[in-house]
Structure formats: structure tokens, C-alpha cells
C-alpha positions as protocol buffer text, in pm:
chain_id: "A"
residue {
  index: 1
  type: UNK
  ca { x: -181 y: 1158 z: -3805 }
}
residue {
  index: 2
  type: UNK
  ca { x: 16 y: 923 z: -3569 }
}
residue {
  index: 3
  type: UNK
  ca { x: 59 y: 1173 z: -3320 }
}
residue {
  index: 4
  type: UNK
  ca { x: -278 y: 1268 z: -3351 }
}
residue {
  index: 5
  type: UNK
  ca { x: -424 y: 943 z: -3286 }
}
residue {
  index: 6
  type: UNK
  ca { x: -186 y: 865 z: -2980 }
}
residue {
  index: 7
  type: UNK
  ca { x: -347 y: 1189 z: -2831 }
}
residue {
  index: 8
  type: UNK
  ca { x: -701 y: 1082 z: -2878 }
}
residue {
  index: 9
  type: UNK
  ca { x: -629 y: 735 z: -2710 }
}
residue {
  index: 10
  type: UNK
  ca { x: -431 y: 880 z: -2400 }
}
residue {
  index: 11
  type: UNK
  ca { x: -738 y: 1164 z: -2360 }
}
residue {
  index: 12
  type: UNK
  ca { x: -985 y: 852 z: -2417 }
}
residue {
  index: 13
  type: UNK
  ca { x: -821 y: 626 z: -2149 }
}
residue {
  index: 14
  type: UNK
  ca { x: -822 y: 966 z: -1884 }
}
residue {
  index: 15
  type: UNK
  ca { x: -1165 y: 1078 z: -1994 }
}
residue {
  index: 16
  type: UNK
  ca { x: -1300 y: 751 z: -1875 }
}
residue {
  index: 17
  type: UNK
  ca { x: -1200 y: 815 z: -1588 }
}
residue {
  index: 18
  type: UNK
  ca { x: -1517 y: 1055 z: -1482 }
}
residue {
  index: 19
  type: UNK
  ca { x: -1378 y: 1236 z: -1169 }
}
residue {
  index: 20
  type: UNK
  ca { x: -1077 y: 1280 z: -1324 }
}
residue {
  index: 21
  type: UNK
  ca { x: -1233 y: 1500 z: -1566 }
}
residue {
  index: 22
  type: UNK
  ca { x: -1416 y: 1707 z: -1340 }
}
residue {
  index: 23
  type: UNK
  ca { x: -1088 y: 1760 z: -1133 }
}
residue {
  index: 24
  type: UNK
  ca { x: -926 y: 1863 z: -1456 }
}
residue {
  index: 25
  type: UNK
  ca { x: -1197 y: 2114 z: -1519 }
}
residue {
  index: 26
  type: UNK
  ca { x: -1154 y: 2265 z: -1176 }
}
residue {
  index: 27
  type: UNK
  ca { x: -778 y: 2269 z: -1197 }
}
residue {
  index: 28
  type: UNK
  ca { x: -844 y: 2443 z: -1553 }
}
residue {
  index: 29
  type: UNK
  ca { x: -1112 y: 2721 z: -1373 }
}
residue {
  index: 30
  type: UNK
  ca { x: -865 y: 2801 z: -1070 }
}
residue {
  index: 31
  type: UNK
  ca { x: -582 y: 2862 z: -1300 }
}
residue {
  index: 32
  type: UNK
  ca { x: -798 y: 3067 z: -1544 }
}
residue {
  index: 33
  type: UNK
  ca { x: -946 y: 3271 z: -1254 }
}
residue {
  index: 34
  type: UNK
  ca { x: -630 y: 3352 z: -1100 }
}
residue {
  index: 35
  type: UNK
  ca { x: -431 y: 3394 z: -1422 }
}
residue {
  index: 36
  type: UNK
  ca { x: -707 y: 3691 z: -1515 }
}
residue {
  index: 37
  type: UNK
  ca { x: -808 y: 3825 z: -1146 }
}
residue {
  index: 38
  type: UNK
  ca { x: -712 y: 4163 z: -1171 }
}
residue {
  index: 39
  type: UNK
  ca { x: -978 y: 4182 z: -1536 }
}
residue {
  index: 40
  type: UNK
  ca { x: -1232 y: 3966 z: -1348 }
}
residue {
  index: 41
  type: UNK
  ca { x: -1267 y: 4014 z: -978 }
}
residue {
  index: 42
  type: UNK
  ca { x: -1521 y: 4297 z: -871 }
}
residue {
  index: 43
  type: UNK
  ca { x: -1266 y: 4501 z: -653 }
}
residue {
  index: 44
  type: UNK
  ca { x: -903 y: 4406 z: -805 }
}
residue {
  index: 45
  type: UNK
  ca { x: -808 y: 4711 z: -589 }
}
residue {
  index: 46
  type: UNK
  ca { x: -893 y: 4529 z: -255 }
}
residue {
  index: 47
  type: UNK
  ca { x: -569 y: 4289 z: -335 }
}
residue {
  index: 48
  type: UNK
  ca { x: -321 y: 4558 z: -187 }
}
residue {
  index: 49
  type: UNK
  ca { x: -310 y: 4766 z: 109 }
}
residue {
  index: 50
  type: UNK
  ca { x: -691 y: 4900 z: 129 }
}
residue {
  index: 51
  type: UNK
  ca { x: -952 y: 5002 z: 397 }
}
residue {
  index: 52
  type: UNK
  ca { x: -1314 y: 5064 z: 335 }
}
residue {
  index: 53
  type: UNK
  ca { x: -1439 y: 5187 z: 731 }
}
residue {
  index: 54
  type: UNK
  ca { x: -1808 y: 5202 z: 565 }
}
residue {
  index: 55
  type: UNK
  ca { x: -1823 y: 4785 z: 470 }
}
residue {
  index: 56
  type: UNK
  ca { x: -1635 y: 4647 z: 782 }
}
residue {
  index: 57
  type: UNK
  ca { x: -1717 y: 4304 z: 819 }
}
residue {
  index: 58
  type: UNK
  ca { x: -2002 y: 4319 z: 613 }
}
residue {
  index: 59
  type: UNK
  ca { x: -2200 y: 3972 z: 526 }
}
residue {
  index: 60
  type: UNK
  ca { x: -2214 y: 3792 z: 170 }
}
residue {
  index: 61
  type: UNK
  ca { x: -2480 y: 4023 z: -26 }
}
residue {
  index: 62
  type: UNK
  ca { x: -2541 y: 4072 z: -401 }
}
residue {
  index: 63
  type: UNK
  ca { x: -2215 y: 4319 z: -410 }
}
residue {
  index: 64
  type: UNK
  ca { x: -2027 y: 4126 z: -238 }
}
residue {
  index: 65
  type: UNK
  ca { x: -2050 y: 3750 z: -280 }
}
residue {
  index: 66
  type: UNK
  ca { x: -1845 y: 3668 z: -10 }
}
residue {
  index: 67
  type: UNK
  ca { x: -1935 y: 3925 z: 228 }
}
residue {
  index: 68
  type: UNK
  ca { x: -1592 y: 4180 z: 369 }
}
residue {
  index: 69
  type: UNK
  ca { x: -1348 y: 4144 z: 578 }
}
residue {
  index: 70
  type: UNK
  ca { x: -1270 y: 4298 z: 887 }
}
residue {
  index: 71
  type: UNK
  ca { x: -1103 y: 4638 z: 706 }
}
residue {
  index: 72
  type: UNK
  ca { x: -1345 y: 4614 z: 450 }
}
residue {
  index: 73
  type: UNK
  ca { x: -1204 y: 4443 z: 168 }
}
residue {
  index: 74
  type: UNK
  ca { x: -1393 y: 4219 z: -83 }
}
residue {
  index: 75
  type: UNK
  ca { x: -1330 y: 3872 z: 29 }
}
residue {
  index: 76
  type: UNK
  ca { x: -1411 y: 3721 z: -318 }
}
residue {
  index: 77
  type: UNK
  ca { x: -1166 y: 3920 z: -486 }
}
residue {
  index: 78
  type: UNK
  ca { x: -911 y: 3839 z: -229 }
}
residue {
  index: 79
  type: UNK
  ca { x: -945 y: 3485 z: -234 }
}
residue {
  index: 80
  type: UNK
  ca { x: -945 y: 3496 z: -610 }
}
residue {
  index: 81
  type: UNK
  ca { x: -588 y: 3649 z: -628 }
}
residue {
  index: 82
  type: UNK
  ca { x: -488 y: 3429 z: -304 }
}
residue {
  index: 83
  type: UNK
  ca { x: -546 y: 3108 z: -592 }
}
residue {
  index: 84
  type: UNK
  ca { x: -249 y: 3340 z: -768 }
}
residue {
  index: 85
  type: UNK
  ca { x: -7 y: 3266 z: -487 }
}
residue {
  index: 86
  type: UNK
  ca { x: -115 y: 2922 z: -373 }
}
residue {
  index: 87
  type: UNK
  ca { x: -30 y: 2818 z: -760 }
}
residue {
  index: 88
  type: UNK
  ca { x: 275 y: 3026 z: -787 }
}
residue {
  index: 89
  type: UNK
  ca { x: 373 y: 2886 z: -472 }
}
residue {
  index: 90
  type: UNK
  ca { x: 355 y: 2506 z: -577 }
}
residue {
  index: 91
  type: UNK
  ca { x: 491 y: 2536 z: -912 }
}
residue {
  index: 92
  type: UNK
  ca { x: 748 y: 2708 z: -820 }
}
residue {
  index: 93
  type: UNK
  ca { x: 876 y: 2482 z: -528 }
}
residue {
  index: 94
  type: UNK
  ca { x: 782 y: 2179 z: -742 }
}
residue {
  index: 95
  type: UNK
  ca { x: 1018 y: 2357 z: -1003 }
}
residue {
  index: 96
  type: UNK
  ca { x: 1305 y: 2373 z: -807 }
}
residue {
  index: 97
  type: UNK
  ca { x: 1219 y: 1989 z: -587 }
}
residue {
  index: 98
  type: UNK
  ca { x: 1143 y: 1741 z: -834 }
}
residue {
  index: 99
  type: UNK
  ca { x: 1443 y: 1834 z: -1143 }
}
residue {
  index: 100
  type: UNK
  ca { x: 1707 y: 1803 z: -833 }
}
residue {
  index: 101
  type: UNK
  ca { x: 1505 y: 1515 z: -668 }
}
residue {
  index: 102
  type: UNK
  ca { x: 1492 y: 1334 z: -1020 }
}
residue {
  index: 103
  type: UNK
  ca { x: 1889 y: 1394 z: -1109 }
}
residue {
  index: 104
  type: UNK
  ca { x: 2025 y: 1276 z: -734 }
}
residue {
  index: 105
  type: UNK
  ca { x: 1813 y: 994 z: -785 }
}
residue {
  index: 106
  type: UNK
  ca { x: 1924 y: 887 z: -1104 }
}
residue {
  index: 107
  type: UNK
  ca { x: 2264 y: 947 z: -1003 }
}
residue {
  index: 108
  type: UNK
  ca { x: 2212 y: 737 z: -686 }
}
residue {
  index: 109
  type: UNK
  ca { x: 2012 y: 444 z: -878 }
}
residue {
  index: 110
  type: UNK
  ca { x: 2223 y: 376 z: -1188 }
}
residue {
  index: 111
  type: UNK
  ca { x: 2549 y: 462 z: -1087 }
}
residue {
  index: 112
  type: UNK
  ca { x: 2547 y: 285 z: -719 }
}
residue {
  index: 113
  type: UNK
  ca { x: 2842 y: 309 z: -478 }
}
residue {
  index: 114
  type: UNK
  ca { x: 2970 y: 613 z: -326 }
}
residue {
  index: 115
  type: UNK
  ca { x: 2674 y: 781 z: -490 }
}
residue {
  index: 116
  type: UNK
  ca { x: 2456 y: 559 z: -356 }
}
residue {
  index: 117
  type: UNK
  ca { x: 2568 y: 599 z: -7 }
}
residue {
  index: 118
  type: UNK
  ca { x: 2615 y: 966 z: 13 }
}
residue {
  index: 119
  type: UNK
  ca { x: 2338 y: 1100 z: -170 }
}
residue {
  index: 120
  type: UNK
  ca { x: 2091 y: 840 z: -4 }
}
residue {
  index: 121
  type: UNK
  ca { x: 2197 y: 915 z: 384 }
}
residue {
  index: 122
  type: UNK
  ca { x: 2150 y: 1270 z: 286 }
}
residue {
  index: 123
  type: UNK
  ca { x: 1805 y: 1200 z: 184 }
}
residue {
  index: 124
  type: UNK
  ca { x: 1700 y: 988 z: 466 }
}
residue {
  index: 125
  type: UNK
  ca { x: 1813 y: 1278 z: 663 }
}
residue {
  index: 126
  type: UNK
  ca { x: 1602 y: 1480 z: 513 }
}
residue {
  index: 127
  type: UNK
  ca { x: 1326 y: 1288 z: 477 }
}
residue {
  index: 128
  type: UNK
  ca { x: 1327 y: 1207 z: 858 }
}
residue {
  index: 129
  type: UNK
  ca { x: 1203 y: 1577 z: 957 }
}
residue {
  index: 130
  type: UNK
  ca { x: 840 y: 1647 z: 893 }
}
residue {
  index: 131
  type: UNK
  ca { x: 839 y: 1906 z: 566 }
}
residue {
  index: 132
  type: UNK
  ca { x: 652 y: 2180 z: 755 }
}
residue {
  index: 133
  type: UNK
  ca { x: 902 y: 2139 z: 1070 }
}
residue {
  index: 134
  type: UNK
  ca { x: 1177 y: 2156 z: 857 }
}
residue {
  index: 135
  type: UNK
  ca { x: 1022 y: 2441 z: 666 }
}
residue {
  index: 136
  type: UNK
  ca { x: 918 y: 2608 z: 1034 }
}
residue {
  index: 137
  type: UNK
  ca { x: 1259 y: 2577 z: 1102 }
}
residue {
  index: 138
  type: UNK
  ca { x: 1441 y: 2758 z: 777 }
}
residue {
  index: 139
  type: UNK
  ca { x: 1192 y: 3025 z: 804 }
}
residue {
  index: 140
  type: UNK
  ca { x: 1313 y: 3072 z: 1195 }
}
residue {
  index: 141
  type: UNK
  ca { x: 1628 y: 3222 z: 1082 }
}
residue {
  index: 142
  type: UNK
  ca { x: 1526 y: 3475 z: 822 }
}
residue {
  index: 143
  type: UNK
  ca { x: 1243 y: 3738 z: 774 }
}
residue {
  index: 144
  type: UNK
  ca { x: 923 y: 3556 z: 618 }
}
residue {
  index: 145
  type: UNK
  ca { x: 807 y: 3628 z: 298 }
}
residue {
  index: 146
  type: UNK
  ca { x: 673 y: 3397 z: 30 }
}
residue {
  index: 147
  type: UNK
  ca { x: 1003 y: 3358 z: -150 }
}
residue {
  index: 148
  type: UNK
  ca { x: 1162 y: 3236 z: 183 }
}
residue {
  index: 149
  type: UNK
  ca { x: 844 y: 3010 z: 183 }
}
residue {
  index: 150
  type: UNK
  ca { x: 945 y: 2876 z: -147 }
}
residue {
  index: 151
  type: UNK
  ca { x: 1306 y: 2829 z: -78 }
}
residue {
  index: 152
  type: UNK
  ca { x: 1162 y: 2647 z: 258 }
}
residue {
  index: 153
  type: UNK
  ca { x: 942 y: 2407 z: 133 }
}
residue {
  index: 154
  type: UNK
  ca { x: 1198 y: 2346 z: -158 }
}
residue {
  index: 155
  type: UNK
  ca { x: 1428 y: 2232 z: 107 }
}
residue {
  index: 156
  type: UNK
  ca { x: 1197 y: 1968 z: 227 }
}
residue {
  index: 157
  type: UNK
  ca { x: 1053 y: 1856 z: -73 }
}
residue {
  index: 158
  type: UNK
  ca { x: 1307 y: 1719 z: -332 }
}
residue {
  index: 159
  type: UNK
  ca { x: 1442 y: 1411 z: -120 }
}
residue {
  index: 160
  type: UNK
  ca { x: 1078 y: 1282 z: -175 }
}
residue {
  index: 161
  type: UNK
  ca { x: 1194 y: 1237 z: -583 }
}
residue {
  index: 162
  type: UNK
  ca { x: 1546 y: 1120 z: -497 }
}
residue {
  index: 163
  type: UNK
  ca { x: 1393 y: 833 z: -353 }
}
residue {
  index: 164
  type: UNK
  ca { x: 1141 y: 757 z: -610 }
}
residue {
  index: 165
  type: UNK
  ca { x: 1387 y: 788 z: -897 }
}
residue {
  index: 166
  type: UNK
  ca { x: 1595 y: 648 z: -736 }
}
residue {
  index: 167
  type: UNK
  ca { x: 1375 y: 310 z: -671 }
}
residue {
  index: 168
  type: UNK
  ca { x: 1293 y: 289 z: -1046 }
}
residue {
  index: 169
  type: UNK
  ca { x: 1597 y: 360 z: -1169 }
}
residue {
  index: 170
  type: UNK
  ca { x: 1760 y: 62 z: -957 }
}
residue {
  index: 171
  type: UNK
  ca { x: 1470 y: -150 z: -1097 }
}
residue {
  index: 172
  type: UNK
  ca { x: 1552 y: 5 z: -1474 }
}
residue {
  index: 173
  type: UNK
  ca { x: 1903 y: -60 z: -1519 }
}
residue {
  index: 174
  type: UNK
  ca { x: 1888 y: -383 z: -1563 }
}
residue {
  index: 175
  type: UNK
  ca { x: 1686 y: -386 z: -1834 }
}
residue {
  index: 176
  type: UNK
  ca { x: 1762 y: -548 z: -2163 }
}
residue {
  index: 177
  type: UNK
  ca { x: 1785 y: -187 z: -2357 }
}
residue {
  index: 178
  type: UNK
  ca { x: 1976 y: -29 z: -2099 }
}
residue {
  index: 179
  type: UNK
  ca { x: 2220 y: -361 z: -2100 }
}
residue {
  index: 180
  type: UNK
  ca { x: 2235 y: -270 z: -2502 }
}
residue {
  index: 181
  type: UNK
  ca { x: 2349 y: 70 z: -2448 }
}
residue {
  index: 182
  type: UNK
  ca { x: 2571 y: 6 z: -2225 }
}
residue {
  index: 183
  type: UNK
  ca { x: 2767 y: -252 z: -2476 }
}
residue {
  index: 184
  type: UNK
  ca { x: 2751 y: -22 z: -2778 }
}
residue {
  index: 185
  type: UNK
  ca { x: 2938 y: 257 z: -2540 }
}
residue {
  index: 186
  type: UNK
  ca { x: 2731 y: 442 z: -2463 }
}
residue {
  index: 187
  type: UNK
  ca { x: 2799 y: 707 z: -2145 }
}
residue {
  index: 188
  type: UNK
  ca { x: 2655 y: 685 z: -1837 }
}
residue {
  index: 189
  type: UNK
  ca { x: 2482 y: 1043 z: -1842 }
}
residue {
  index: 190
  type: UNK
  ca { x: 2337 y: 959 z: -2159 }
}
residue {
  index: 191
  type: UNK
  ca { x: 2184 y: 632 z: -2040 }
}
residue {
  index: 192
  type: UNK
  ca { x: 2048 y: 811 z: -1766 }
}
residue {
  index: 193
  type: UNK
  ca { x: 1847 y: 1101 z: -1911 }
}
residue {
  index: 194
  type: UNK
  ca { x: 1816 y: 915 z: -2282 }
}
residue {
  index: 195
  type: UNK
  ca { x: 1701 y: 560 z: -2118 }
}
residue {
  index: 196
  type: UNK
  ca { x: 1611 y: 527 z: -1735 }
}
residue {
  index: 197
  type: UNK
  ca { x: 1436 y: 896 z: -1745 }
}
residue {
  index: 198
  type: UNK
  ca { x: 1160 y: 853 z: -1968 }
}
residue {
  index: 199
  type: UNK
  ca { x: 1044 y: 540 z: -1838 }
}
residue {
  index: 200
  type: UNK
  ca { x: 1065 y: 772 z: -1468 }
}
residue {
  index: 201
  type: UNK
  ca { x: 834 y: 1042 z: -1687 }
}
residue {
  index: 202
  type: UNK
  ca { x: 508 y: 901 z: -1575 }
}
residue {
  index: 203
  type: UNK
  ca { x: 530 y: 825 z: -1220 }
}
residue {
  index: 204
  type: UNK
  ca { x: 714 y: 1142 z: -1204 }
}
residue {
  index: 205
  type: UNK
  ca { x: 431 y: 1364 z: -1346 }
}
residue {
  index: 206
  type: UNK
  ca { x: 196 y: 1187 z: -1141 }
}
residue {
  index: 207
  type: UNK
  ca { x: 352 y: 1250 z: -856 }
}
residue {
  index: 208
  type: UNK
  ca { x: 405 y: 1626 z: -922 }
}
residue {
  index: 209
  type: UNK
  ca { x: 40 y: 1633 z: -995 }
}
residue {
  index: 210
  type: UNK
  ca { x: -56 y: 1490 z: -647 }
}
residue {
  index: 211
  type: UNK
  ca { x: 217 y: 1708 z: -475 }
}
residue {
  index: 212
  type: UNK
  ca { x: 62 y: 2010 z: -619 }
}
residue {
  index: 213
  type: UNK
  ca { x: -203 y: 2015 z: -365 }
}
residue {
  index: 214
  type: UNK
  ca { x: 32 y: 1920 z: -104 }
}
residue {
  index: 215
  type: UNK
  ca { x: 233 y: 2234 z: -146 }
}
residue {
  index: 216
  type: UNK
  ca { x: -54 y: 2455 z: -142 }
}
residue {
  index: 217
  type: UNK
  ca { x: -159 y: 2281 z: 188 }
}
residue {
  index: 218
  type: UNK
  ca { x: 161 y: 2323 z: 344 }
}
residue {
  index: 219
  type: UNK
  ca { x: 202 y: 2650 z: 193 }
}
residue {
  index: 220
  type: UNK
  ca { x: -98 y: 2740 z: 355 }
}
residue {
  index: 221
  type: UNK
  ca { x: -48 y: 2608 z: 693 }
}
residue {
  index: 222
  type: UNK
  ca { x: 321 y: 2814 z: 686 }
}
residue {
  index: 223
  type: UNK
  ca { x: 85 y: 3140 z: 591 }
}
residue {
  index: 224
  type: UNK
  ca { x: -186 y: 3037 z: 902 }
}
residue {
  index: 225
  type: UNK
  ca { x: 117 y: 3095 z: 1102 }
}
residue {
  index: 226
  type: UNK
  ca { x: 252 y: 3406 z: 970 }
}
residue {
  index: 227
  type: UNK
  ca { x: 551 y: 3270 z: 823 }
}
residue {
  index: 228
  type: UNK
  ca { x: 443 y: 3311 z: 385 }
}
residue {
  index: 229
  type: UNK
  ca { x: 339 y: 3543 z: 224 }
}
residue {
  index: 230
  type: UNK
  ca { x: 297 y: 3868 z: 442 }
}
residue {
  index: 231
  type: UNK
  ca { x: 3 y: 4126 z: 452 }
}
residue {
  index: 232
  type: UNK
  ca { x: -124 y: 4257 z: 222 }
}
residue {
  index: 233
  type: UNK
  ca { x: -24 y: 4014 z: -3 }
}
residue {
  index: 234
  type: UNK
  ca { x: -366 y: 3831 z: -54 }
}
residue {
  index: 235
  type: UNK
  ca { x: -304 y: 3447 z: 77 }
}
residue {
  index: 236
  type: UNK
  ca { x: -535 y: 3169 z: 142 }
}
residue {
  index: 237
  type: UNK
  ca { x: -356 y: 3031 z: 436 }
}
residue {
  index: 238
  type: UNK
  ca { x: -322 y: 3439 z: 597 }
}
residue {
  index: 239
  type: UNK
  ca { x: -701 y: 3497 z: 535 }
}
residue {
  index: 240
  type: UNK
  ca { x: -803 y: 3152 z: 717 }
}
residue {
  index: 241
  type: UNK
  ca { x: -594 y: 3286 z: 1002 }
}
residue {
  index: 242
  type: UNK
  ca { x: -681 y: 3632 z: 979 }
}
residue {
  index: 243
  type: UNK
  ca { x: -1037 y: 3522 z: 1029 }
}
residue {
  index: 244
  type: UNK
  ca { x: -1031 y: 3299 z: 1300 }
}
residue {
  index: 245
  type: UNK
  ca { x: -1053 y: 3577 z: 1518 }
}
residue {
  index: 246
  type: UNK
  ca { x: -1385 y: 3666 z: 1475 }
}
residue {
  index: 247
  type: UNK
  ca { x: -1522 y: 3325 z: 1463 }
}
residue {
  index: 248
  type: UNK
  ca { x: -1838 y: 3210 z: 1542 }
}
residue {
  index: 249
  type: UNK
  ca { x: -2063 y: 3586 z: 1434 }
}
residue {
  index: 250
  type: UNK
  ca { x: -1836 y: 3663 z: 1119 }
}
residue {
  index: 251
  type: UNK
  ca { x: -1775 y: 3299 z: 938 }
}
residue {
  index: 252
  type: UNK
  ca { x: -1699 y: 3441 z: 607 }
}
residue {
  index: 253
  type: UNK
  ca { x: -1354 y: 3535 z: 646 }
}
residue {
  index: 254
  type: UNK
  ca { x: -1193 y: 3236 z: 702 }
}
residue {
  index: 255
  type: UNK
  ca { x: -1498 y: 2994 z: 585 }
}
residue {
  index: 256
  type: UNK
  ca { x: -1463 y: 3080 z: 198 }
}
residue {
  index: 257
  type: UNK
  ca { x: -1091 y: 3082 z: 182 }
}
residue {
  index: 258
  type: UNK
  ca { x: -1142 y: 2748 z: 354 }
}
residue {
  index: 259
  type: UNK
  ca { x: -1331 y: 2606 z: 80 }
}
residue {
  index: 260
  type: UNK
  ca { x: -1079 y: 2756 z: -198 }
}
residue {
  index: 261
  type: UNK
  ca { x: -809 y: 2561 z: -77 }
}
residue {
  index: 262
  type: UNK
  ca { x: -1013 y: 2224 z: -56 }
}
residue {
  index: 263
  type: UNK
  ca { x: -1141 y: 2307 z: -383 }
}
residue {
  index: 264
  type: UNK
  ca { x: -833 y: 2335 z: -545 }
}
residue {
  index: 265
  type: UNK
  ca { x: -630 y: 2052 z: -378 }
}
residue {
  index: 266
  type: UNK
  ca { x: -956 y: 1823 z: -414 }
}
residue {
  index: 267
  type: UNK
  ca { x: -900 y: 1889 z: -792 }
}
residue {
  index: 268
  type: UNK
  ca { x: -537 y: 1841 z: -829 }
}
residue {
  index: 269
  type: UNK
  ca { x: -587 y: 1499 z: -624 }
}
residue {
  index: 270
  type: UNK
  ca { x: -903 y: 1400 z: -904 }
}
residue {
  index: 271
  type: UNK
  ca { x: -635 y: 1452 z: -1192 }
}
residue {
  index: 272
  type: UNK
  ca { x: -349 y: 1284 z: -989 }
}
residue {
  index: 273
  type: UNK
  ca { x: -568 y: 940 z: -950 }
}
residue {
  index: 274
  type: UNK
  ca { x: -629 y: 971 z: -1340 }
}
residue {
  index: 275
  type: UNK
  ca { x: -271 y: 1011 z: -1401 }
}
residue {
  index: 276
  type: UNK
  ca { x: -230 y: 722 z: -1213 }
}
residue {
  index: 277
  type: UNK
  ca { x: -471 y: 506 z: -1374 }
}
residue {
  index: 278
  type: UNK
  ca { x: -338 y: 635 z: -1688 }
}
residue {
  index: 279
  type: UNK
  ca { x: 10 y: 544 z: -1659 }
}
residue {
  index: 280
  type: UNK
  ca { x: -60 y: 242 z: -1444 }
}
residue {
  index: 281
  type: UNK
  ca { x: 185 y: 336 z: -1206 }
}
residue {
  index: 282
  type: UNK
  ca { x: 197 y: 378 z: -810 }
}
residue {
  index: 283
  type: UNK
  ca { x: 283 y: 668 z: -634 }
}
């Protein structure tokens, strides 16, 4: 019953928030689409290597919302199953960045020191060099591919939590019930992740909310220049590109992939401001 009523207060105090609600119901419809393209796109075959000669470059029309691209693929179905690796893309970098960002910055915060030094310069290091430089750069010395995209963005990504963590948990352990655990012995890995953490919880989801559409964006910009995901692999940031070339006459390429990735990132951001509002906490 408790538990019950705690849930109905904290969807109250984010419902009020009305934008928030309608990013939260676009976040919802992207993930839904791309978790069941292959049952609900028109031409799930058009996602791999395909040519239809007959529909080149054909505009929107009843059997083809979104009109064809220049080998004659469905670009509806296409930019359906390019939501697929946008997500996969940011939840799995955000995966990997923010647990490592989150444990050198606790490490850094409540333990001070050496720590403090060490793992800090690193950051600032880091954190110096533009993420999609930095990325560019990685994906220089191997063979793109979305995993190397991953790995890439990963690299430039986590310092961003170190630091944050790292700020709260400096403010944190001086609290009174981190001063209480500390007399009644308890260890300093415990007091970490048992006492400074949760109180990190809801920047820290806030903030991986928010970067969710960052990632996707920069994920995007690293497929614009051929350095994700790689043909045929349907991607938003490889159609955009793709499409350019046959700008102004044929729009529809790179126009509706376009407006997928402000769409989703446009929703993410609506649910990362009611986060924030929710949690009361700046980011």
C-alpha cells in the first residue's frame, strides 16, 4: 500500500508537468516502434542489402509514406529500424559511461587525495577534447562499425559523470549520516554505494535521461560521416548523409530521417526537464 502510494505521488508530481508527459509518450512510441519493426514496418525486407530498379527515388505516395530512396528502398521502414540503432546506440554507451563515470567519481569525492588528484587530471583531460573529436579520432585508427562507434563515444562520455559524482559526493560526505557511519565502522566502499550513491540516484538518472538524446545526436553526426554504423545497416545519421546528394528535387531521403532524430531527442529532452523538476536537482 505504501509503495503504492509513493508511486502515485512521484507519477502525480511528473504528470503535472504537461510536456513532460507528451515527451514520455514519444519516448514510449519510438521504443515500441523500433522494438517491433520487423512485425510492423511495410517492407521489413528493405532493412538489409536490397534494390528495387522499378521505385528508384520514388516520392511519398499511399505505398510508401515516405517516398524511396535512391535504390529503391522504403524510407519509412528504414528509418523505423534506424530508431533500433540510434537507441541501441545510446543505451549501450550510456551503459558502459555513466557506472564507470559514477564509481571514479565516488572514489575521487569521498576518498580525496591521491584519488582525487589522479582520477580528476585524467578527467579534465578528457573532458578538454570535444566528444565527437575525440570519438573522430578513436575511430581513425580502426575500421568503423557501430560497435567501434560505441566503444568511441564511451571513451568520451564517462568523465562527464566522474565529475558530477564527484561534485556531490564532496558535498555528501559531510553529512551528518555519513559522519554516523563512519563512527560505527563502517567501510569506506560501503559508505559509498550504501550512503553517498543514492542520494547521486536522481541527478544521475536525470542526467542519463538528457544524455540519451545527446548520444543519438552524436551518434548520428559520426554516421553523417561514415564512421557508425556501415551500409546496409539502416542508420539515421547514414540516411541524412546518404541523401544529401540529391538535395533540392528528392527531399525525402534525408528530410524524414531528419525529423526522426529531432523527434526522438526532442522527447528524451521533455522527460529529462521532468526528471529534473521531479527530483529538484540541476544538471
Amino acid at each position: 500500500m505504501i509503495r503504492h502510494w509513493c508511486q502515485s505521488r512521484v507519477w502525480y508530481r511528473f504528470s503535472r508537468n504537461r510536456l513532460s508527459v507528451v515527451g514520455l509518450t514519444i519516448v514510449i512510441a519510438v521504443v515500441l516502434m523500433a522494438t517491433l519493426a520487423p512485425w510492423i514496418v511495410p517492407y521489413p525486407e528493405h532493412a538489409k542489402a536490397f534494390v528495387d530498379v522499378e521505385n528508384m527515388s520514388q516520392p511519398p505516395t499511399v505505398n510508401h509514406l515516405f517516398g524511396t530512396d535512391d535504390v529503391g528502398r522504403d524510407v519509412l521502414s528504414r528509418v523505423v529500424f534506424g530508431y533500433r540503432t540510434s537507441l541501441v546506440l545510446a543505451v549501450v554507451v550510456l551503459a558502459i559511461a555513466a557506472p564507470l563515470g559514477v564509481i571514479f567519481g565516488l572514489i575521487a569525492g569521498y576518498l580525496g587525495g591521491w584519488a582525487d588528484a589522479v582520477i580528476m587530471r585524467v578527467t579534465d583531460v578528457f573532458l578538454a577534447v570535444p566528444s565527437l573529436v575525440l570519438a573522430m579520432a578513436i575511430l581513425g585508427l580502426f575500421s568503423p562499425s557501430l560497435v567501434m562507434a560505441m566503444v568511441a563515444v564511451s571513451a568520451g562520455w564517462w568523465p562527464w559523470y566522474t565529475r558530477l559524482v564527484y561534485n556531490l559526493s564532496r558535498s555528501l560526505r559531510t553529512e551528518g549520516y555519513v559522519t554516523a557511519a563512519q563512527v560505527v565502522g563502517a567501510s569506506s566502499l560501503r559508505i559509498m554505494f550504501s550512503e553517498i550513491l543514492p542520494n547521486c540516484l536522481g541527478t544521475v538518472l536525470t542526467k542519463i535521461t538528457l544524455d540519451m538524446g545527446f548520444v543519438i545526436l552524436l551518434g548520428s553526426s559520426l554516421s553523417f560521416l561514415g564512421l557508425g554504423a556501415q551500409p546496409p545497416t539502416p542508420d539515421l545519421g547514414s540516411m541524412v548523409a546518404e541523401g544529401t546528394i540529391f538535395l533540392p528535387d528528392v527531399w525525402w531521403p534525408s528530410v524524414f530521417p531528419s525529423l526522426a532524430i529531432l523527434i526522438v531527442v526532442f522527447g528524451l529532452n521533455l522527460v529529462g526537464d521532468g526528471l529534473r523538476d521531479l527530483f529538484g536537482v540541476e544538471v
